[in-house]
C-alpha positions as CSV (number, residue, x, y, z in Angstrom):
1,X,0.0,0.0,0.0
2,X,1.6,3.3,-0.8
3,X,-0.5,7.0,0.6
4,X,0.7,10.9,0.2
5,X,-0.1,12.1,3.7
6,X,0.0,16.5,4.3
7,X,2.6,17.6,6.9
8,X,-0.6,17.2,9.8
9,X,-1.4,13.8,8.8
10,X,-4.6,14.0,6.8
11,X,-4.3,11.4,4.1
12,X,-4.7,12.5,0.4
13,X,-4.0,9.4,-1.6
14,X,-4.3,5.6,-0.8
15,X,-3.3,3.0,-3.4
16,X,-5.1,-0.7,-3.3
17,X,-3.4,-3.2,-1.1
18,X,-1.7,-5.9,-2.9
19,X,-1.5,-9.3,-1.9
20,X,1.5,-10.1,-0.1
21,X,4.8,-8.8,1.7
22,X,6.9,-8.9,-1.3
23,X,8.7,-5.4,-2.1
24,X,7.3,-4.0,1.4
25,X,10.8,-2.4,1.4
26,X,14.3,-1.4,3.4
27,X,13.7,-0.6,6.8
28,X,10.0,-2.4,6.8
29,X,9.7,-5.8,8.7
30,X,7.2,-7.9,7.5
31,X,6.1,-11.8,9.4
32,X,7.4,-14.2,7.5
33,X,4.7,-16.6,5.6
34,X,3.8,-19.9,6.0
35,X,5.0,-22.4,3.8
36,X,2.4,-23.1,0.8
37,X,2.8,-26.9,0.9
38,X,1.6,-26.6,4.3
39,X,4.8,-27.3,6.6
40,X,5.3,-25.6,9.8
41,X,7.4,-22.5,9.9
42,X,11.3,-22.8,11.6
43,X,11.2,-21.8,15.1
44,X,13.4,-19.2,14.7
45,X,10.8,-18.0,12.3
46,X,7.7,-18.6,14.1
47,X,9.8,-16.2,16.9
48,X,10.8,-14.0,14.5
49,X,6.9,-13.6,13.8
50,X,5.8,-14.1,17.6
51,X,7.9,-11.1,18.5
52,X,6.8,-9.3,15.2
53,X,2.9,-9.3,16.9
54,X,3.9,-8.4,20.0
55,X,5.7,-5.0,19.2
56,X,3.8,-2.1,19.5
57,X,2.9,0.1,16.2
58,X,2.2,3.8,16.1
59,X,-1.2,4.4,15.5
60,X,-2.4,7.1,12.2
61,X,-4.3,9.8,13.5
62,X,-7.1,8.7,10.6
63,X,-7.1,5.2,12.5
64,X,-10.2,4.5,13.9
């Protein structure tokens, strides 16, 4: 998803989300997905992903 946001936050633009994590970016963590022939993730993985959740996000001011 990409959005041009003014200076005080009001959002102007929002493009359609595409399916997926791939290209989210440098500097952008994403969970890592499960495996399509339905194995279980690494446990380093599933941590990765565990401790992904559990770290707190700054919320938009145009979040509900």
């Amino acid at each position: 998803m990409q959005a041009f946001i003014r200076p005080d936050g009001v959002s102007l633009w929002i493009s359609d989300v595409m399916p997926g994590y791939e290209g989210a970016g440098m500097g952008i963590y994403t969970p890592y997905k499960q495996p399509a022939d339905g194995r279980q993730l690494a446990i380093d993985n599933r941590t990765y992903n565990a401790l992904h959740r559990a770290k707190p996000r700054q919320a938009n001011a145009d979040s509900p």
